[in-house]
Residue, then its C-alpha position, 0 to 999 in steps of 0.5 A: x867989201x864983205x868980211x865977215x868976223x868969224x868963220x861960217x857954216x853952211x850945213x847940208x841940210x841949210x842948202x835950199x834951192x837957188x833957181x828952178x825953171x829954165x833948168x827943172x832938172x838941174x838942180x842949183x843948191x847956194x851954199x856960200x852966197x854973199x858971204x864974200x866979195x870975191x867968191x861964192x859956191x853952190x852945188x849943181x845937181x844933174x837928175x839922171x838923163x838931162x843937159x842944161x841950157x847952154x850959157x856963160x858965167x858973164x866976167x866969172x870964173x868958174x872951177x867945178x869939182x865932180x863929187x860924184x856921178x859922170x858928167x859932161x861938161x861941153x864947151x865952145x871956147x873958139x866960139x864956133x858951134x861947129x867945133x865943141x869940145x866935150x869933157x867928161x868928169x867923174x868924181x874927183x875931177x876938177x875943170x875951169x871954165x874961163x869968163x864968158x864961155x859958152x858951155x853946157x852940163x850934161x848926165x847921160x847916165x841914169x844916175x845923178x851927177x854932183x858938182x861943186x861950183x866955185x865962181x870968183x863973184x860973191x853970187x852966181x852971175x847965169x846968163x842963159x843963151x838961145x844957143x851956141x853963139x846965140x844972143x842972151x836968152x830971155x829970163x824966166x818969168 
């Protein structure tokens, strides 16, 4: 178990890019990573126009906060990728996305969208998906 003996800081100008590739135009910033057995945190940030990958978050759960911006969050909770559910969050929103469900963030708009992401894993599990319903995606290389 991680505990740490004092409380830590992250500042904004610390947060450095998690990942790149898959998603160049989501932009993934670790902010509390490690720090925990629990949880961790991170910030997405969606340039204006572009949509993830659909994945899952594995046995994660996942509560986003909308910092700013107007985002989508689209999910496919009965596994039926005939039946979406699309979410529209604007600053100040919150959501919940249970383990294991397939969803997909999008900005529709032309400006950038802000999430804070909290996952109950002590770093971001992201499991890419070839689809909706579809098999794990292969990573990047």
């Amino acid at each position: 178990m991680i505990m740490p003996a004092e409380v830590q800081v992250t500042k904004a100008s610390d947060l450095e890019a998690q990942r790149a590739g898959r998603d160049s135009a989501m932009i993934r910033q670790g902010a509390v990573i490690g720090r925990s057995d629990k949880m961790c945190a991170s910030i997405l940030i969606a340039k204006a126009r572009c949509s993830s990958a659909v994945h899952h978050h594995g046995e994660q759960e996942t509560i986003i906060y909308a910092s700013s911006g107007k985002g989508v969050l689209v999910t496919n909770p009965n596994e039926d990728p005939n039946n979406l559910q699309r979410h529209e969050l604007s600053a100040g929103d919150f959501a919940f996305v249970p383990p294991w469900t397939e969803h997909q963030e999008i900005n529709e708009t032309d400006e950038d969208v802000v999430w804070v992401l909290i996952r109950s894993g002590p770093e971001p599990v992201v499991v890419y998906l070839t689809g909706w319903g579809g098999s794990e995606a292969k990573a990047d290389s």
